[in-house]
FIVOMAR-191176 format. One record per residue (C-alpha): x, y, z; residue number from 1. Coordinates in nm, 3 decimals, decimal comma. Example, Ala and Ser with C-alpha at 12.3 -4.5 7.8 and 13.67 -1.06 7.14 Angstrom:
REM residues 2
X:1,230&Y:-0,450&Z:0,780&resi:1
X:1,367&Y:-0,106&Z:0,714&resi:2
This chain:
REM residues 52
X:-5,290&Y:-4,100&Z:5,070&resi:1
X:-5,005&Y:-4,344&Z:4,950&resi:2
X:-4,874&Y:-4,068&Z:4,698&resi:3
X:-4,763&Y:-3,800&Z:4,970&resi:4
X:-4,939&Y:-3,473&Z:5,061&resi:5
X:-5,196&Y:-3,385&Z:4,889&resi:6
X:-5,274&Y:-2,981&Z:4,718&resi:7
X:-5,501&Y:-2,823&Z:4,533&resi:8
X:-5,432&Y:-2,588&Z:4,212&resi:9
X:-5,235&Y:-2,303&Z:4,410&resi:10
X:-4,982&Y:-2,570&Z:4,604&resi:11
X:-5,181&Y:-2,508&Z:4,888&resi:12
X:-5,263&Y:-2,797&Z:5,161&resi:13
X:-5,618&Y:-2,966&Z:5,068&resi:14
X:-5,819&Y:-2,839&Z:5,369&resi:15
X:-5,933&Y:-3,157&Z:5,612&resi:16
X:-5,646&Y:-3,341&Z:5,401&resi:17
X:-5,469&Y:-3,398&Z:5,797&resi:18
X:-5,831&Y:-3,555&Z:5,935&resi:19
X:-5,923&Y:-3,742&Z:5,621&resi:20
X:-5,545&Y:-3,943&Z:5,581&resi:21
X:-5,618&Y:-4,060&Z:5,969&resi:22
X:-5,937&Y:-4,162&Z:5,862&resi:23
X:-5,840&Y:-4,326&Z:5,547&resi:24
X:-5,558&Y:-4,485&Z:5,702&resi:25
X:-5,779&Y:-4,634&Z:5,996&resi:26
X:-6,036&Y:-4,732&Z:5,725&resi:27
X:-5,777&Y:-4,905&Z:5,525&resi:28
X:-5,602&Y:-5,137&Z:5,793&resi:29
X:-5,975&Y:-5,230&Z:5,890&resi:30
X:-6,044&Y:-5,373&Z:5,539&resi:31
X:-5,698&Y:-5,562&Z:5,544&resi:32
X:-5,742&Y:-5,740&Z:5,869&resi:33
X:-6,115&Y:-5,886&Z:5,817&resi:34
X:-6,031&Y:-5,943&Z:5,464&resi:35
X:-5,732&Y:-6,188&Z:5,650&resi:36
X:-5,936&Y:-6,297&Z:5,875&resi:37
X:-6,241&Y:-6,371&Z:5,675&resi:38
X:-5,976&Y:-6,580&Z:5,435&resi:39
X:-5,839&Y:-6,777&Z:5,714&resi:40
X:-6,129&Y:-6,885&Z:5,861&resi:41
X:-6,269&Y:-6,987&Z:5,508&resi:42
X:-5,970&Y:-7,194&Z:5,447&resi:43
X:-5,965&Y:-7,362&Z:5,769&resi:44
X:-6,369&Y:-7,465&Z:5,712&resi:45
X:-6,298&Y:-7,566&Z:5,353&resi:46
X:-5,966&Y:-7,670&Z:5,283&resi:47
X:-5,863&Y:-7,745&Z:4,947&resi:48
X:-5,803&Y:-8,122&Z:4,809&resi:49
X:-5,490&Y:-8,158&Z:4,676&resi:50
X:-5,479&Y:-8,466&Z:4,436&resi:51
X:-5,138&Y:-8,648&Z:4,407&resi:52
């Protein structure tokens, strides 16, 4: 998906390839925000203690 278009042996389009990069895509940015979320709100319940 990050590499370009994807094709199979004869250069030819992977079949789906069009449906599946939405998906992936969708799938992807889904993961990244509750992974940020999830990591704020951990931080903000247990901060760190910093120790002059």
């Amino acid at each position: 998906m990050l590499a370009g278009a994807q094709t199979d042996k004869g250069g030819r389009a992977l079949a789906g390839y069009d449906e599946d990069k939405k998906l992936a895509g969708i799938v992807t940015a889904a993961i990244f925000v509750t992974s940020a979320i999830s990591s704020g709100v951990a931080n903000t319940c247990n901060p760190r203690q910093v120790r002059a």
